[in-house]
VEXGUKE-697737 format. One record per atom (N, C-alpha, C, O): residue in one letter; x, y, z; atom name. Coordinates in steps of 0.02 Angstrom, whole numbers, plus 32768, in hexadecimal, padded with zeros to 4 digits. Example, Ala and Ser with C-alpha at 12.3 -4.5 7.8 and 13.67 -1.06 7.14 Angstrom:
2
SITE   rest     xx     yy     zz   atom
SITE      A   8294   7EE4   8186      N
SITE      A   8267   7F1F   8186     CA
SITE      A   8294   7F5B   8186      C
SITE      A   82C8   7F5A   81A7      O
SITE      S   8282   7F90   8162      N
SITE      S   82AC   7FCB   8165     CA
SITE      S   8285   8002   818A      C
SITE      S   829E   8039   8192      O
END
This chain:
97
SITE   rest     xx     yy     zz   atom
SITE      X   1296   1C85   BEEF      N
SITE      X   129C   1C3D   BEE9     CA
SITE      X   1289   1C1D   BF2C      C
SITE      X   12A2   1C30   BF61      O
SITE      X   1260   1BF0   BF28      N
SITE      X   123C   1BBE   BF73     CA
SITE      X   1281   1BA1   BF6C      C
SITE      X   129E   1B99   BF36      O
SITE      X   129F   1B90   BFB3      N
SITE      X   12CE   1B6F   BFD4     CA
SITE      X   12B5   1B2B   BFE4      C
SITE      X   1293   1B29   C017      O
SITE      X   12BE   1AED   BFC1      N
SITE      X   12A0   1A9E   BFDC     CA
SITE      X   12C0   1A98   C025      C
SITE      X   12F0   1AB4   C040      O
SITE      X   12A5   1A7A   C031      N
SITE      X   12C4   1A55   C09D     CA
SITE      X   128D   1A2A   C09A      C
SITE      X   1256   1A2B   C07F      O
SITE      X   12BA   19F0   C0CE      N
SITE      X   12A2   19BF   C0E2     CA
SITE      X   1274   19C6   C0ED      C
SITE      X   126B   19F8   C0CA      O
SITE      X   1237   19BC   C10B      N
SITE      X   1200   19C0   C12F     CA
SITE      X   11FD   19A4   C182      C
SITE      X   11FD   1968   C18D      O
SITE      X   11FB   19D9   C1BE      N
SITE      X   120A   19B3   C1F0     CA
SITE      X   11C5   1987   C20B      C
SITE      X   118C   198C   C1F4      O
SITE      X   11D7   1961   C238      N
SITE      X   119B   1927   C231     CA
SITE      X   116A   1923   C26B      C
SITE      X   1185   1911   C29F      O
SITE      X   112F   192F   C26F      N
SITE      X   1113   1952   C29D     CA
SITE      X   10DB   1910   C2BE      C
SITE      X   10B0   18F5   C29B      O
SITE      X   10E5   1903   C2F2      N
SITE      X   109B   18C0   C311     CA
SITE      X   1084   18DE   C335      C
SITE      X   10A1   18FD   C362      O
SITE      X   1045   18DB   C329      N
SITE      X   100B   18ED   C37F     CA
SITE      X   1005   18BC   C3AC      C
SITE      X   0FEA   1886   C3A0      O
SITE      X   1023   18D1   C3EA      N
SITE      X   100B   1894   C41F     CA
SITE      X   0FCF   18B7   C441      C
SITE      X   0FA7   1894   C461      O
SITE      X   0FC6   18F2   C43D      N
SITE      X   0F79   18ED   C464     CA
SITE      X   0F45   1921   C428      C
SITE      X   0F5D   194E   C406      O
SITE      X   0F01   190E   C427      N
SITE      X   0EDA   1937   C405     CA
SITE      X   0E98   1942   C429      C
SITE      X   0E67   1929   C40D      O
SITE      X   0E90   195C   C456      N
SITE      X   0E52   196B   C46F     CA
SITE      X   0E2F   1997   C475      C
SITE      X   0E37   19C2   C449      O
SITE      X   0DFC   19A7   C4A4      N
SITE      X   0DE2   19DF   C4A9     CA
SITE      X   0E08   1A29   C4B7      C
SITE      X   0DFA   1A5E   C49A      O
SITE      X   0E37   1A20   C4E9      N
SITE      X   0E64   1A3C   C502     CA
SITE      X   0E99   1A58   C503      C
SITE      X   0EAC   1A86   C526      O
SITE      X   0EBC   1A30   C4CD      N
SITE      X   0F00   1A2E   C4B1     CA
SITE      X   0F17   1A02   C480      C
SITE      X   0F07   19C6   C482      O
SITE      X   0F45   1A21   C446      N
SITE      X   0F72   19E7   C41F     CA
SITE      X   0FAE   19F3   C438      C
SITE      X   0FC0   1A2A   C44D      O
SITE      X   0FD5   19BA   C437      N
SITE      X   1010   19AA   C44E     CA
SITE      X   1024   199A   C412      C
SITE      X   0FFC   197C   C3ED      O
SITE      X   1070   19AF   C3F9      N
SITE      X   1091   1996   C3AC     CA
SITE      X   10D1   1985   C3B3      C
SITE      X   10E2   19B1   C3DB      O
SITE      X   10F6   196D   C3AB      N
SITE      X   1130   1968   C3AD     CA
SITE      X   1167   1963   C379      C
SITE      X   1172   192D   C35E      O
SITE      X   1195   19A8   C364      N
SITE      X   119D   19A6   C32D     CA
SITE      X   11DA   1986   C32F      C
SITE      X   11EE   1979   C368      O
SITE      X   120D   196E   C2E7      N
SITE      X   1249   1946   C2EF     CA
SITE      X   125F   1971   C2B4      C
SITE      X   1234   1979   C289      O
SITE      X   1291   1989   C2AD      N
SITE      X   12B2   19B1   C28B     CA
SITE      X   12FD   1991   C269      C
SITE      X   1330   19A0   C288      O
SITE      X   1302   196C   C234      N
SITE      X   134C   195A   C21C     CA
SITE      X   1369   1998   C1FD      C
SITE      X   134C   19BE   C1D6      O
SITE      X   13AA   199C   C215      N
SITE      X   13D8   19DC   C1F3     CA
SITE      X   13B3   1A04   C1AE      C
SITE      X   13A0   19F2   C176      O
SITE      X   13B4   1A31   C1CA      N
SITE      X   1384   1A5F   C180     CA
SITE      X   1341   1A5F   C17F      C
SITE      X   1324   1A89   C15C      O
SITE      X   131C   1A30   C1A3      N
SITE      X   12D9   1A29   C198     CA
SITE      X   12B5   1A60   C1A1      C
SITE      X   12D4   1A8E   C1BA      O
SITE      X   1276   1A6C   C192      N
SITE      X   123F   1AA6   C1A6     CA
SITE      X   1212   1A7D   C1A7      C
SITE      X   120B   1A42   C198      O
SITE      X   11E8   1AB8   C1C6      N
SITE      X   1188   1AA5   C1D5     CA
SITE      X   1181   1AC2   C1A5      C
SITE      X   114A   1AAC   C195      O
SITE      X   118E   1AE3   C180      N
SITE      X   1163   1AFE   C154     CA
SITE      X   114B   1B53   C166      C
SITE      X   1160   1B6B   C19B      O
SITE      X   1123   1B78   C13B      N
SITE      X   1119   1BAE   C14F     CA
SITE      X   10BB   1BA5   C169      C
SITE      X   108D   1B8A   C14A      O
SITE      X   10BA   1BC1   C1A0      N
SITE      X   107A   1BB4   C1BC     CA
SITE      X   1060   1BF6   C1E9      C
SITE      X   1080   1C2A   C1F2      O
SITE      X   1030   1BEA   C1FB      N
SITE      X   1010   1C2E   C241     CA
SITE      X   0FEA   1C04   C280      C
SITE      X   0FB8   1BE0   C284      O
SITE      X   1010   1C17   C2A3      N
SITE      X   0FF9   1BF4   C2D5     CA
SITE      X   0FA3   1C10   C30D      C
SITE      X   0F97   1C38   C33A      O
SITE      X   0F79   1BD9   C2E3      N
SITE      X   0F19   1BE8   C312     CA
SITE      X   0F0C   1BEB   C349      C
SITE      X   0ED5   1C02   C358      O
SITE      X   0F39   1BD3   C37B      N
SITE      X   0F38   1BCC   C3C5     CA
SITE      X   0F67   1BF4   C3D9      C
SITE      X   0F86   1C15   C3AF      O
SITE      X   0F72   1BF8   C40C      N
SITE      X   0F94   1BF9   C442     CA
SITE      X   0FD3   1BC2   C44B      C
SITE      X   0FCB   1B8E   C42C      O
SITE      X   1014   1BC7   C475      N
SITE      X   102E   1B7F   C457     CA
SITE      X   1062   1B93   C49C      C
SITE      X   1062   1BCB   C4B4      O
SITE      X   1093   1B55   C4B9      N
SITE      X   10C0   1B4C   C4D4     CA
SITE      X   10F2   1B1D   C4B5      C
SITE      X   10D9   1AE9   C49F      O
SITE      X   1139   1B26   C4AC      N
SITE      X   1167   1B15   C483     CA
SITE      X   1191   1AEE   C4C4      C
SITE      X   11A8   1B0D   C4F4      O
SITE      X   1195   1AB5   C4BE      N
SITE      X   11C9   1A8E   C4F6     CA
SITE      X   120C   1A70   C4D0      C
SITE      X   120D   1A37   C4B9      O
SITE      X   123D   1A9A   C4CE      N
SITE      X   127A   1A73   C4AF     CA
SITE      X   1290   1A29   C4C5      C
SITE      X   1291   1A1A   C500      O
SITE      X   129D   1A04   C49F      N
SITE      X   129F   19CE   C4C7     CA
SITE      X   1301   19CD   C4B6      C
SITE      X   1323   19AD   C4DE      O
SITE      X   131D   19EA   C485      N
SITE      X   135C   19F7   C479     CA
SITE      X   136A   1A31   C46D      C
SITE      X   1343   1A5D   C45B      O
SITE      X   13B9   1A36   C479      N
SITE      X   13BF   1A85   C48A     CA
SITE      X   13E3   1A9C   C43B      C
SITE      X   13FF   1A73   C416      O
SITE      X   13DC   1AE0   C42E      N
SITE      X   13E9   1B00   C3EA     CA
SITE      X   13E2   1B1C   C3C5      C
SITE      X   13AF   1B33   C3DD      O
SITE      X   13E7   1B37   C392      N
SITE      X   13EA   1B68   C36C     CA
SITE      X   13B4   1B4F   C331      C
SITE      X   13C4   1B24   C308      O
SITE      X   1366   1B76   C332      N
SITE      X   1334   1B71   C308     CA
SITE      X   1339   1BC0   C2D6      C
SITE      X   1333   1BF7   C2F3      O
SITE      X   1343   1BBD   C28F      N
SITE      X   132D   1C02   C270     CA
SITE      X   12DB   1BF8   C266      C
SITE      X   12B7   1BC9   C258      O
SITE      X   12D3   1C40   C274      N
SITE      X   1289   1C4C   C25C     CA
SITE      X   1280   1C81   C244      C
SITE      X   1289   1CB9   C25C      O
SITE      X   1263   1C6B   C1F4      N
SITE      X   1249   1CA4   C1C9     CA
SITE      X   11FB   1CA9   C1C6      C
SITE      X   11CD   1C82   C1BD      O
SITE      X   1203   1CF2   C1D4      N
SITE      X   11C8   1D12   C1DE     CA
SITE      X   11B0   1D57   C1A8      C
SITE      X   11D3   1D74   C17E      O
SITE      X   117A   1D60   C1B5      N
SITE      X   1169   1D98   C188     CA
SITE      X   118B   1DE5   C198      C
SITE      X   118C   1E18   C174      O
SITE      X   119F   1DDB   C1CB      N
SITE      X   11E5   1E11   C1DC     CA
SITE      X   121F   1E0B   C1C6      C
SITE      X   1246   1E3B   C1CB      O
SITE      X   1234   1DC0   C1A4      N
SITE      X   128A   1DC7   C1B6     CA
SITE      X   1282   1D7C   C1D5      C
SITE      X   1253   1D55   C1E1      O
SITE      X   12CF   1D7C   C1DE      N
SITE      X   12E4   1D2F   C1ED     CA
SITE      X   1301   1D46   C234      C
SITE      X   1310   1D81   C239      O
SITE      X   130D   1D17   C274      N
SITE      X   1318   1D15   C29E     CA
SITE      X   1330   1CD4   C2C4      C
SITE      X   130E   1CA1   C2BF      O
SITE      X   1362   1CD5   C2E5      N
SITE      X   138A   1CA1   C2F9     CA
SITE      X   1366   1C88   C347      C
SITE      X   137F   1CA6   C376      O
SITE      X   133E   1C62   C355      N
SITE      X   1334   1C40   C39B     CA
SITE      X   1359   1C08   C3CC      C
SITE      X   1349   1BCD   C3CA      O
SITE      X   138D   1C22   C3FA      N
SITE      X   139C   1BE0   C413     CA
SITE      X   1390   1BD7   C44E      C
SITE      X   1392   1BFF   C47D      O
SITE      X   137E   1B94   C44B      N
SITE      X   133E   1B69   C476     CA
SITE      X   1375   1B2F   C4C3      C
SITE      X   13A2   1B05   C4C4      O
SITE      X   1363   1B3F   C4D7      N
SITE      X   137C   1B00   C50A     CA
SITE      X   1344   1AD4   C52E      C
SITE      X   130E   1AE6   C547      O
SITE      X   1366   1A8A   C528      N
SITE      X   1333   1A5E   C52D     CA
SITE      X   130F   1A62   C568      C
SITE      X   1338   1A76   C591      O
SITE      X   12C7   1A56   C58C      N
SITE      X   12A1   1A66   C5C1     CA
SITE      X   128E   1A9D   C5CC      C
SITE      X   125E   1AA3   C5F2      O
SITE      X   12B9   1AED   C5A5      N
SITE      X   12A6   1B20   C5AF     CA
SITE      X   1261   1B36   C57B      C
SITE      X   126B   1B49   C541      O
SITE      X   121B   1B30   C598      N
SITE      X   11F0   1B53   C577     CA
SITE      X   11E8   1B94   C56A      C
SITE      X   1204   1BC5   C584      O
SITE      X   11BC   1B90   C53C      N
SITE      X   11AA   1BD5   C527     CA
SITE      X   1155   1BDA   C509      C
SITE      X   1135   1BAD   C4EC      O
SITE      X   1140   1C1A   C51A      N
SITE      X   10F2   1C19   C4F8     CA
SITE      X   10ED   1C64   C4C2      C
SITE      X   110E   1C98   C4C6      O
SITE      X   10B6   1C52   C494      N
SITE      X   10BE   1C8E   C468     CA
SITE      X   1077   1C8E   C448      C
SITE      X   1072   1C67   C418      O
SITE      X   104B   1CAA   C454      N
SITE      X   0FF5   1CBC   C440     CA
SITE      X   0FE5   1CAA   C3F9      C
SITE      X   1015   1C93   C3DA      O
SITE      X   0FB5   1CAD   C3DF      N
SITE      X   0FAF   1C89   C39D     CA
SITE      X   0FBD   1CD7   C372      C
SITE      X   0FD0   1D0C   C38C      O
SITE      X   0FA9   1CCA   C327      N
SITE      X   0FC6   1CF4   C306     CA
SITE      X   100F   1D05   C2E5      C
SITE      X   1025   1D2E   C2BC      O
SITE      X   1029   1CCF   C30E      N
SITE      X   1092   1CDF   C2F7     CA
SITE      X   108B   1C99   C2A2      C
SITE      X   107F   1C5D   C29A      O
SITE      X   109C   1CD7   C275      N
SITE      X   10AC   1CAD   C226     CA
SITE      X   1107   1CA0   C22F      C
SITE      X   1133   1CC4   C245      O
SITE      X   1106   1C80   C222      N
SITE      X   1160   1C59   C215     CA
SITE      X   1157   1C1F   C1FD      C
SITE      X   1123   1BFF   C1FB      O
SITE      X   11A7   1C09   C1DF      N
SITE      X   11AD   1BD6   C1D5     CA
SITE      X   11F5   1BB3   C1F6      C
SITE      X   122C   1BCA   C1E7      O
SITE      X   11EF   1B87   C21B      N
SITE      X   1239   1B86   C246     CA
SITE      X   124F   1B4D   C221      C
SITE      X   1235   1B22   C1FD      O
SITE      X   1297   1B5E   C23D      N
SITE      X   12CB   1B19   C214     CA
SITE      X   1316   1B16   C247      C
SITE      X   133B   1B3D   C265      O
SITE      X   1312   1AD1   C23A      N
SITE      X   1349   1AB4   C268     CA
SITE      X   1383   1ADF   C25C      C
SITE      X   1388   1AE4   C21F      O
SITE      X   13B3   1B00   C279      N
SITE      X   13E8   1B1F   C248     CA
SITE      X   142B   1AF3   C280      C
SITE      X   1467   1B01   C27E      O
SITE      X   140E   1AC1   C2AA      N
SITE      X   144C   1A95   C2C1     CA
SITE      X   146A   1A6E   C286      C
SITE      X   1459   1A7A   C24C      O
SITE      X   14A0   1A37   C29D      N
SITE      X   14C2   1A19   C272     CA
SITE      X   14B3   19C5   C2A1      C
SITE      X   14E0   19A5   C2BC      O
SITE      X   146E   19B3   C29F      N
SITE      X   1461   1996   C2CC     CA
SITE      X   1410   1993   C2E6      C
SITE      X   13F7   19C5   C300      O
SITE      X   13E6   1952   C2DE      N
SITE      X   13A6   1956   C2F7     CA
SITE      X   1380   1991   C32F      C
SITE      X   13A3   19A3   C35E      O
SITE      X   1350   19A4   C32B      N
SITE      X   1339   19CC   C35A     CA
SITE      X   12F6   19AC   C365      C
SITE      X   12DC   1980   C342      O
SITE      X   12DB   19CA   C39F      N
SITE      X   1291   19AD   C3B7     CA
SITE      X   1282   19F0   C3E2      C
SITE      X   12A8   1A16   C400      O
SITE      X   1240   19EE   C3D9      N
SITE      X   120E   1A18   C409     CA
SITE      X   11DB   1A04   C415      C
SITE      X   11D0   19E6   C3E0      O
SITE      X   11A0   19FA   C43D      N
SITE      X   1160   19E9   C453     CA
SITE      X   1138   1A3B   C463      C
SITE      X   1148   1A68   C48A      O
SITE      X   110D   1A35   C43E      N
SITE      X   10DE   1A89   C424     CA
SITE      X   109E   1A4C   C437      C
SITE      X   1094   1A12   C425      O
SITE      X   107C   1A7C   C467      N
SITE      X   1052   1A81   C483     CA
SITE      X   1000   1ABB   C470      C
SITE      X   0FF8   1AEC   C495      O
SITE      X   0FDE   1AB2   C44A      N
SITE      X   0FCD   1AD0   C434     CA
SITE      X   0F77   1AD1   C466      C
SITE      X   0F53   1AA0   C473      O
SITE      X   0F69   1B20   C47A      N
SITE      X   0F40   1B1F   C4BB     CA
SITE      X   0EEE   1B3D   C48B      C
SITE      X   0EE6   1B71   C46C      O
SITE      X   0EBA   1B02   C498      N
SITE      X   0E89   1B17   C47B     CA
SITE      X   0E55   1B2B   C49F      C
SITE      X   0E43   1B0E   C4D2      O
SITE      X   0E2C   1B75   C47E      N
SITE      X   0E01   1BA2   C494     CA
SITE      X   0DAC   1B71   C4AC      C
SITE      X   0D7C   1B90   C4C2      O
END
């Protein structure tokens, strides 16, 4: 059975040659959806907390604190979801070849 969730809400502030910048907003429960990531990418928490992410391995618990980045090569399939009780945000940086 597909599990419905919110949809978390994603804006590009930059699209260039160089880089997209996205910024996702996550209401309690929300997901991105299941996706694979084409680039390369840097993840900037902008709030701190507890993201699940299901993957083609298994599900896995991430918790994030705000300002603390992170980077992860293209190729990673997941689908993450808020598992706070409480808005979340991140700014993904996505680095183009």
């Amino acid at each position: 059975m597909i599990e419905e969730r919110p949809r978390a809400r994603a804006t590009v502030q930059v699209d260039d040659d160089i880089v997209k910048v996205t910024e996702w907003r996550f209401s309690p429960g929300a997901a991105t959806g299941h996706h694979r990531h084409e680039m390369d990418y840097v993840v900037v928490p902008m709030t701190s907390g507890n993201l699940l992410l299901r993957g083609p391995d298994g599900e896995s618990t991430a918790k994030l604190t705000a300002g603390q980045s992170y980077a992860h090569s293209a190729g990673i399939e997941h689908d993450i979801i808020n598992a706070n009780e409480y808005d979340f945000v991140f700014v993904e940086v996505e680095i183009k070849k």
